[in-house]
VOMAR-244936 format. One record per residue: z, x, y of N, C-alpha, C in turn. Coordinates in nm, 4 decimals, decimal comma. Layout:
# residues N
Z	X	Y	Z	X	Y	Z	X	Y
...
//
This chain:
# residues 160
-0,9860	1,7198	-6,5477	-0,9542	1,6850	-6,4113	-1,0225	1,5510	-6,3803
-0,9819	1,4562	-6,3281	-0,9894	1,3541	-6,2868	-0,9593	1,2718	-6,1611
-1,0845	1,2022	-6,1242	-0,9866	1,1187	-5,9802	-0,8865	1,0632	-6,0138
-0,8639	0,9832	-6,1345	-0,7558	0,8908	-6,1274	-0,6169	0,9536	-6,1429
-0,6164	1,1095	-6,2214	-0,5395	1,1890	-6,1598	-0,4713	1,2188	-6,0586
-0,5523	1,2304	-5,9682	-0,5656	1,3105	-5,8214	-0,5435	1,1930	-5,7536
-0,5114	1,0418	-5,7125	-0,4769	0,9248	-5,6772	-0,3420	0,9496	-5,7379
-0,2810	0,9247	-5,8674	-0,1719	0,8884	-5,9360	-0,0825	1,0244	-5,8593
-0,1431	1,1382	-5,8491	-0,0551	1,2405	-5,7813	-0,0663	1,2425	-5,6439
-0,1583	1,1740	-5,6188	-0,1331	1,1622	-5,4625	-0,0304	1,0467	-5,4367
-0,0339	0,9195	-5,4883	0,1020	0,8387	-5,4746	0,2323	0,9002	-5,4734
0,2086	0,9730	-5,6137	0,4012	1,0279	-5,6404	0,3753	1,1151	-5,5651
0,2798	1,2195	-5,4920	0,2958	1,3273	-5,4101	0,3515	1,2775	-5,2661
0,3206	1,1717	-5,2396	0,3414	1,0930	-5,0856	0,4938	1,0123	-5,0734
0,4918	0,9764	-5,2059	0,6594	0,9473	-5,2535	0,7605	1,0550	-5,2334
0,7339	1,1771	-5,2958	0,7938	1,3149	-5,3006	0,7942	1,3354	-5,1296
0,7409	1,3265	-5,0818	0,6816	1,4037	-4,9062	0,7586	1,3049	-4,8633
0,7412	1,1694	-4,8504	0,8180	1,0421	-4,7618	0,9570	1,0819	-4,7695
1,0116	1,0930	-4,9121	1,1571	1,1010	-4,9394	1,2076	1,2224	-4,9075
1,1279	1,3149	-4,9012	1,2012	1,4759	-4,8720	1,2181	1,4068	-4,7125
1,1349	1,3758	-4,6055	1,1156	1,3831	-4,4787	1,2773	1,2659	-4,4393
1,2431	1,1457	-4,5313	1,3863	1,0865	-4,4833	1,4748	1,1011	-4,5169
1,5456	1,1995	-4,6003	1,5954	1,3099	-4,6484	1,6547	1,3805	-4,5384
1,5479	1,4602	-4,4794	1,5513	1,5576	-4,4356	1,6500	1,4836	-4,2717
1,5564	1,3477	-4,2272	1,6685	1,2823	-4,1272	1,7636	1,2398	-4,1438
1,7780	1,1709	-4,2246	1,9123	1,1151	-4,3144	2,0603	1,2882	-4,2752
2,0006	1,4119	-4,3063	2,0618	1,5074	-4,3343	2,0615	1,5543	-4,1542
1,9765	1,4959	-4,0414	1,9730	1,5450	-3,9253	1,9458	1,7027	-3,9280
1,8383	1,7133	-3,9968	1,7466	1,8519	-4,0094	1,6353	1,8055	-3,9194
1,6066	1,6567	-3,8654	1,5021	1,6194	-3,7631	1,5164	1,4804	-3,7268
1,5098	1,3900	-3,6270	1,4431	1,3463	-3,5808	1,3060	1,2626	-3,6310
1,1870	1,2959	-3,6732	1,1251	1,2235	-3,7153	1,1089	1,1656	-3,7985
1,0397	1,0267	-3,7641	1,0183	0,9484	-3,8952	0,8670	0,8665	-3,8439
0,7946	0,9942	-3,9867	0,6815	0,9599	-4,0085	0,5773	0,7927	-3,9881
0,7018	0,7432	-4,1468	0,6012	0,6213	-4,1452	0,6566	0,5457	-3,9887
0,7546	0,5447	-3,8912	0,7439	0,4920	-3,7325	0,6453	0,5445	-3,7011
0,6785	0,6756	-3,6428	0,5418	0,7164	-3,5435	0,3779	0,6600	-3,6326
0,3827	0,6671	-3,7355	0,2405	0,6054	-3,7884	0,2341	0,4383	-3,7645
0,3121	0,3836	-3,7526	0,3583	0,1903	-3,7632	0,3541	0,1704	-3,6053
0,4043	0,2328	-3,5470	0,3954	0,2475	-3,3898	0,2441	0,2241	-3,3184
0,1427	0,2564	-3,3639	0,0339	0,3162	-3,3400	-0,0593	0,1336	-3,3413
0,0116	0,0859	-3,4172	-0,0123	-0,0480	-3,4579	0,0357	-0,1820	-3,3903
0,1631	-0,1657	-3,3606	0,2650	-0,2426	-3,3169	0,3859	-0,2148	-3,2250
0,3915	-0,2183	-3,1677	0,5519	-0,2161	-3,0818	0,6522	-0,2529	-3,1344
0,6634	-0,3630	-3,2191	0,7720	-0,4195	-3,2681	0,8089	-0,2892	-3,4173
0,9293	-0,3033	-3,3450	1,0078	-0,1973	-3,4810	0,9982	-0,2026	-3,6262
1,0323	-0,2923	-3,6308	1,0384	-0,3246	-3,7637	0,9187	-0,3338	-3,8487
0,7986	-0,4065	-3,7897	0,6614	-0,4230	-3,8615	0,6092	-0,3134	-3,8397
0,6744	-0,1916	-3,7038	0,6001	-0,0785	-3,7231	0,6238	-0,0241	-3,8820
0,7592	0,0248	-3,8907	0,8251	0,1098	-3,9819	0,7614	0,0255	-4,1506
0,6857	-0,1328	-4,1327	0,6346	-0,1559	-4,2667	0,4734	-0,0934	-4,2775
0,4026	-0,0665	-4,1834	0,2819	-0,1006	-4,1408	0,2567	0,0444	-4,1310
0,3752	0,1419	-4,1352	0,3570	0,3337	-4,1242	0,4005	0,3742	-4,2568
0,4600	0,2761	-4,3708	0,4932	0,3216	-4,4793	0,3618	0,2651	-4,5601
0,2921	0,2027	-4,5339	0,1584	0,1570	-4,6031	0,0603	0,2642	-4,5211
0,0194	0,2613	-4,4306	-0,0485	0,3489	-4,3699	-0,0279	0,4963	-4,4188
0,1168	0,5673	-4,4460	0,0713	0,6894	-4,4923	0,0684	0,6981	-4,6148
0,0931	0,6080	-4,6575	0,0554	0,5696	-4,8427	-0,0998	0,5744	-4,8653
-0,1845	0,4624	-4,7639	-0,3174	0,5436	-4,7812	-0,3768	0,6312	-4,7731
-0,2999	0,7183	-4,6819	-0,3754	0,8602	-4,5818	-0,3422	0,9641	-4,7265
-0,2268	0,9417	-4,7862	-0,1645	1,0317	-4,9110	-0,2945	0,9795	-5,0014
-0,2999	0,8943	-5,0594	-0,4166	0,9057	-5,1237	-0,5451	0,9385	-5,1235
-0,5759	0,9214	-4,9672	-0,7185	0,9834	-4,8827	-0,7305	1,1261	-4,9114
-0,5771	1,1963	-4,8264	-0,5850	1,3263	-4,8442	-0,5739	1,3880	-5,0355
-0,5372	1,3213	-5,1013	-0,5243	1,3508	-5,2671	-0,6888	1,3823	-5,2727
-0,7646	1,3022	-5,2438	-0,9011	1,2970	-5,2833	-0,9750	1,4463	-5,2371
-0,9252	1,4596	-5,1123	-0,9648	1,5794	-5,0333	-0,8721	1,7255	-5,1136
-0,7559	1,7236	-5,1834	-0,7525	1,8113	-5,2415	-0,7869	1,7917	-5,3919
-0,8450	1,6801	-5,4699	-0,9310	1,6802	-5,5578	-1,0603	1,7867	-5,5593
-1,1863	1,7129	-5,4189	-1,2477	1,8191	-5,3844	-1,2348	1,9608	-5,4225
-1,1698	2,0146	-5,3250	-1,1264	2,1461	-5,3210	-1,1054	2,1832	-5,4552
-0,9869	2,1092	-5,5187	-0,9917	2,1952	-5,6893	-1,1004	2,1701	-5,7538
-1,1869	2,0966	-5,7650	-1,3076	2,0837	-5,8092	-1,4223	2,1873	-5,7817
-1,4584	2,1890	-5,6631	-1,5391	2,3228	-5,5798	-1,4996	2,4968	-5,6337
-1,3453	2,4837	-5,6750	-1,2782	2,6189	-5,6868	-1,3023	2,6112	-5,8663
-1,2442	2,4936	-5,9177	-1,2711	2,4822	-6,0778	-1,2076	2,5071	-6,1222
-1,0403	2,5113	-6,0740	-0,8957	2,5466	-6,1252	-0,8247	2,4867	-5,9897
-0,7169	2,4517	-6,0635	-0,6214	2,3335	-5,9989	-0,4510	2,3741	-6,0605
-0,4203	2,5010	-6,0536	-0,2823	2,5527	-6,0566	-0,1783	2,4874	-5,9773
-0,0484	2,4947	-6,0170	0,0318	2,4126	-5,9495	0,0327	2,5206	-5,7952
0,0081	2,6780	-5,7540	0,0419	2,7670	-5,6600	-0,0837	2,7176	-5,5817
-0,1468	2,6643	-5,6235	-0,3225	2,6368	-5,5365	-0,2433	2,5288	-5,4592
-0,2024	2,3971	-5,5414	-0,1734	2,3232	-5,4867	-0,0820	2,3359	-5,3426
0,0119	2,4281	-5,4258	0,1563	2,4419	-5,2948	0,0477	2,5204	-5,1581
-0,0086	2,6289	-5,1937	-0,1009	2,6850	-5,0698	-0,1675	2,5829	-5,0147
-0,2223	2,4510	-5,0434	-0,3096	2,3733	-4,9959	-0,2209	2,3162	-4,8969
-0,1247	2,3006	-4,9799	-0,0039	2,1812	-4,9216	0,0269	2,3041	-4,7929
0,0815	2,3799	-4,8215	0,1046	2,4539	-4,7053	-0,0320	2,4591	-4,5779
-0,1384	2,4581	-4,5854	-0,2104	2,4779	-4,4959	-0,2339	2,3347	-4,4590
-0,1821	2,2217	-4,5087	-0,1924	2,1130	-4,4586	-0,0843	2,0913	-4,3615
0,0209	2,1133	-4,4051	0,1327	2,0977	-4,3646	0,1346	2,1858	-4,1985
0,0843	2,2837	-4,1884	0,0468	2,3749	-4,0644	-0,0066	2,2766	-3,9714
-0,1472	2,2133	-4,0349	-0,2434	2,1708	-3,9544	-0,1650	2,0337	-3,9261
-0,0595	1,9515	-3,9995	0,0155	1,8343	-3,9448	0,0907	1,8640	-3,8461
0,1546	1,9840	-3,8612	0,2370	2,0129	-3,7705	0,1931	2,0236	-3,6200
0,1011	2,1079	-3,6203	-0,0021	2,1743	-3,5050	-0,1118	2,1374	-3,4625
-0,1631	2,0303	-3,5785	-0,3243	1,9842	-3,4544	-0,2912	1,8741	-3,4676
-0,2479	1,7894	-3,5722	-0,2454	1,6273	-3,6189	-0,1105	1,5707	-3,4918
0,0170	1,6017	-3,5596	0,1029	1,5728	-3,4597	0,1512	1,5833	-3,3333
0,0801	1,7209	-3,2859	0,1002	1,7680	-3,1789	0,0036	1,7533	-3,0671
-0,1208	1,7601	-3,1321	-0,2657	1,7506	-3,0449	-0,3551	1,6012	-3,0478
-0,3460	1,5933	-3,1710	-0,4325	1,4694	-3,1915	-0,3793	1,3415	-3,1616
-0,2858	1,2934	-3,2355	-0,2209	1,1712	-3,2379	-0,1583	1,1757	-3,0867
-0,0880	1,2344	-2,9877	-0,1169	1,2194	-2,8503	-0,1566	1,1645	-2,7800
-0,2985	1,1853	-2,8369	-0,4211	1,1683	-2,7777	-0,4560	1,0179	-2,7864
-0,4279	0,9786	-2,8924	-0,4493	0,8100	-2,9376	-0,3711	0,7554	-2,9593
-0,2495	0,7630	-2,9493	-0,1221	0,6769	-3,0255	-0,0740	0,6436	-2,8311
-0,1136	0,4900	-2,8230	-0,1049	0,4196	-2,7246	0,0926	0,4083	-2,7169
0,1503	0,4283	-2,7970	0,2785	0,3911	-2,7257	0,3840	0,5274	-2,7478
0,3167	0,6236	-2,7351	0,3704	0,8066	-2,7528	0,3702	0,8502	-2,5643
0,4570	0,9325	-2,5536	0,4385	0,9688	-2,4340	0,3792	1,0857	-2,4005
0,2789	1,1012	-2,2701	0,2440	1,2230	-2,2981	0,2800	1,3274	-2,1568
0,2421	1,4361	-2,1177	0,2705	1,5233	-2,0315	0,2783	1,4345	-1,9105
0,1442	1,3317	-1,8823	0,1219	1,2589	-1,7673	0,2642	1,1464	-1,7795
0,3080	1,1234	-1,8582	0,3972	1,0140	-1,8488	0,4829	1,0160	-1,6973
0,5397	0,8982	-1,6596	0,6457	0,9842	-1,5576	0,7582	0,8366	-1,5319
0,8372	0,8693	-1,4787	0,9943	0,7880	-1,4933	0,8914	0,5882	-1,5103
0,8108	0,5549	-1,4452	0,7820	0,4310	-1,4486	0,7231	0,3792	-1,5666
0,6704	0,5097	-1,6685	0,5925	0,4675	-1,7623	0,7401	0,4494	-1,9119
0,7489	0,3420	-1,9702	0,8132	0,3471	-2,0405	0,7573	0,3834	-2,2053
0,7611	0,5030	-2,2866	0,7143	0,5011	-2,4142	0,7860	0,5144	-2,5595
0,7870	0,4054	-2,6183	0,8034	0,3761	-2,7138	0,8661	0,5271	-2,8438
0,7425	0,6445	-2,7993	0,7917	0,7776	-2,8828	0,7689	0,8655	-2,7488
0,8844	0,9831	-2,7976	0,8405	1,0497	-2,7055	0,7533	1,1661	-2,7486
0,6839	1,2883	-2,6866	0,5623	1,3899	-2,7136	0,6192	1,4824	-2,7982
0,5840	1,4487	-2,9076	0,6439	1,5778	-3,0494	0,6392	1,7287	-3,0076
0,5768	1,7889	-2,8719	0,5705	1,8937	-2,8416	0,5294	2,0107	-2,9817
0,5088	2,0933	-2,9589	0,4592	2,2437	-3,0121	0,5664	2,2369	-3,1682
0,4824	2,2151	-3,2790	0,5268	2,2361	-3,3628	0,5857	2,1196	-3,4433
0,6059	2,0298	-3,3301	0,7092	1,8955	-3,3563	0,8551	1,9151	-3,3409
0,8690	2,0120	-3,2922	0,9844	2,0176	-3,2138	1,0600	1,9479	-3,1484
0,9867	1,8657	-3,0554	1,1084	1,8030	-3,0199	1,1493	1,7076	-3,0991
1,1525	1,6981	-3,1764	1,2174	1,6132	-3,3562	1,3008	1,6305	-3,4035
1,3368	1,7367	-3,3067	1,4481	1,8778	-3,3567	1,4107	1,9978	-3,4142
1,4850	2,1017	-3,3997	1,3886	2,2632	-3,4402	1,4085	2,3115	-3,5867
1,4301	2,1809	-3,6639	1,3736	2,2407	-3,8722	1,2848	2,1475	-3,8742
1,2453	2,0399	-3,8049	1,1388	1,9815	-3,8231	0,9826	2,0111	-3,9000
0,9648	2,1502	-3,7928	0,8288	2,2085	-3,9054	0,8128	2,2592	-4,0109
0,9637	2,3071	-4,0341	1,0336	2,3965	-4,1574	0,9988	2,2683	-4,3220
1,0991	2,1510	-4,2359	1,0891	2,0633	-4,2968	0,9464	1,9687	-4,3673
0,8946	1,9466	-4,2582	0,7365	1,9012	-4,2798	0,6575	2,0023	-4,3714
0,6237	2,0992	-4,3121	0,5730	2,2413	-4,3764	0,6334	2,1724	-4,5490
0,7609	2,2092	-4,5963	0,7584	2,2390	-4,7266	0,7940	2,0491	-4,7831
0,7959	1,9810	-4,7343	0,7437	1,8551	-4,8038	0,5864	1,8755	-4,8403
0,5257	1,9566	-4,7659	0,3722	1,8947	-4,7793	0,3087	2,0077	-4,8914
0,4247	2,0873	-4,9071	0,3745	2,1786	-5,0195	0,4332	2,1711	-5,1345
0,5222	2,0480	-5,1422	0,5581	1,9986	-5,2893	0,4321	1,8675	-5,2761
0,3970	1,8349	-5,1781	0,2874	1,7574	-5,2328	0,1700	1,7978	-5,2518
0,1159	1,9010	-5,2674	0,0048	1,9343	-5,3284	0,0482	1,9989	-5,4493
0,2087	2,0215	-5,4526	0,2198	2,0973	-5,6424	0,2137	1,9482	-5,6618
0,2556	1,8254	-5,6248	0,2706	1,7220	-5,7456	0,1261	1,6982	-5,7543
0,0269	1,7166	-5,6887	-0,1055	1,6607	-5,6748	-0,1923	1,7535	-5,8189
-0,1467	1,9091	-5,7795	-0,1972	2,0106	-5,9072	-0,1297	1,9831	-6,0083
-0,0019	1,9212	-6,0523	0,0149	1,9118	-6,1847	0,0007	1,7690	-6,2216
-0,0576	1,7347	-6,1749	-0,1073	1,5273	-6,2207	-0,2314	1,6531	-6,2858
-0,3015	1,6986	-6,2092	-0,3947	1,7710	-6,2697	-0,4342	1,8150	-6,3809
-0,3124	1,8911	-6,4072	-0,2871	1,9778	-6,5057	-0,2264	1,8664	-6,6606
-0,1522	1,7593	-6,6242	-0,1084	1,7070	-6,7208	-0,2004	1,5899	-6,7705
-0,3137	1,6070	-6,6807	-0,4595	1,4724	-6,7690	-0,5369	1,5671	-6,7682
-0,5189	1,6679	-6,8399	-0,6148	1,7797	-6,9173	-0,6050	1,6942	-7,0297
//
């Protein structure tokens, strides 16, 4: 097991997750798009958002790779089903504290409960689950993020 592992699968794992998610809009199973609402946070302008949220969750994918490095390290087995469970409990906590609670909270051009007809915002409030993204949204998110922790456990498994 190795970091440089656990980086190399966190890239293709964030590749795998990006493409299922625009995928998943492309197919109008949702509404969101990740690397915006992340590019947004940065910029107003559209376009440098959508470059500036596809680099941004390219790092956070590798941040979080490291953080399920950890974990298989601490446990001392790194199965591809560890991975998907990780991915799944990540995928919960994106859904439900990250997108819904947190980023809210700081993402200057998101709208929030207080908004009202004069305030104009850029995204509107992902509500409970990320729902308003449309209602497979979490379905969707949820199991991107649990093929990215199997690609993260078998980078693992294949630099044995």
């Amino acid at each position: 097991m190795s970091v440089w592992a656990a980086l190399a699968g966190g890239f293709v794992g964030t590749a795998v997750l990006t493409t299922v998610l625009r995928a998943a809009s492309e197919a109008h199973l949702t509404r969101m798009d990740l690397p915006f609402l992340l590019g947004t946070v940065f910029t107003a302008d559209r376009t440098r958002a959508k470059a500036l949220g596809y680099a941004a969750h390219f790092v956070f994918g590798l941040i979080f790779s490291l953080g399920y490095y950890a974990i298989f390290s601490a446990l001392g087995r790194h199965d591809w089903w560890l991975g998907a469970l990780l991915g799944l409990g990540h995928g919960v906590a994106a859904t439900t504290i990250l997108i819904n609670v947190l980023l809210p909270l700081v993402h200057p051009r998101m709208g929030s409960p207080l908004s009202d007809a004069t305030t104009v915002a850029l995204l509107e409030l992902p509500g409970f689950l990320a729902r308003n993204y449309g209602p497979q949204t979490p379905t969707v998110t949820v199991l991107a993020h649990v093929l990215y922790g199997t690609v993260i456990a078998s980078f693992l498994t294949l630099a044995r």
